[in-house]
C-alpha positions, 0 to 999 in steps of 0.5 A, spaced: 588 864 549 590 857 552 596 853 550 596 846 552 602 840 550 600 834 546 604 828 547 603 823 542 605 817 546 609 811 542 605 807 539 601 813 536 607 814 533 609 807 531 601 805 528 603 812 524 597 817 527 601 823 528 598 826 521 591 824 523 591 827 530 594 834 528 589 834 522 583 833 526 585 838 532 587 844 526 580 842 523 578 844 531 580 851 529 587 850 534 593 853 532 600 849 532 605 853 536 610 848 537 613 840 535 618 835 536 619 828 534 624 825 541 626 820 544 623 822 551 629 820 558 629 816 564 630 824 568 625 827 563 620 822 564 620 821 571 620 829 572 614 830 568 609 825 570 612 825 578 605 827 580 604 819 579 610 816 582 609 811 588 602 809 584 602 802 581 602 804 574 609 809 575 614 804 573 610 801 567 609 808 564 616 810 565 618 805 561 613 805 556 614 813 555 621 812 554 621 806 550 620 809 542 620 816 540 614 820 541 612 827 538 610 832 542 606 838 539 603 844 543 597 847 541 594 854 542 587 857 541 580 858 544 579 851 550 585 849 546 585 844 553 578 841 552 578 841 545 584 837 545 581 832 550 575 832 546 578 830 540 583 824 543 579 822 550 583 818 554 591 820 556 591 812 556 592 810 550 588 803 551 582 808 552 583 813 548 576 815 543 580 818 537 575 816 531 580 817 525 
């Protein structure tokens, strides 16, 4: 069994495809384990995407995971990794391939 964290960035949020995006990942046989609707911190932020600091695109990201709430889900099941990017594509929104 794997685990993985799903963060559905803020405008996912705001364009009302929280809903959606559980339903077609349960449809892929994955099990919620855990959900949160928060407005992610600055600190936070910066800890969890540090891997990309010093890269052109840090400072917009930050501002931008920071700038509504998101809704952070993690998923277990068999591939739950694969599953998950099958399903959603892209962790940047703008390439995303979720056909809803």
């Amino acid at each position: 069994m794997e685990r993985t964290l799903l963060l559905i960035k803020p405008d996912g949020v705001q364009r009302g495809l929280v809903g959606k995006i559980i339903d077609k990942i349960e449809r892929r046989g994955l099990r919620m384990i855990g959900m949160k609707m928060m407005t992610v911190s600055t600190h936070l932020a910066e800890t969890h995407y540090a891997i990309h600091k010093g890269k052109p695109f840090y400072d917009n990201l930050i501002d931008y995971i920071t700038s509504a709430p998101i809704v952070a889900i993690a998923w277990q099941g068999s591939k739950a990794i694969a599953v998950v990017r099958q399903v959603l594509g892209s962790t940047d929104p703008t390439e995303a391939i979720l056909v809803l």
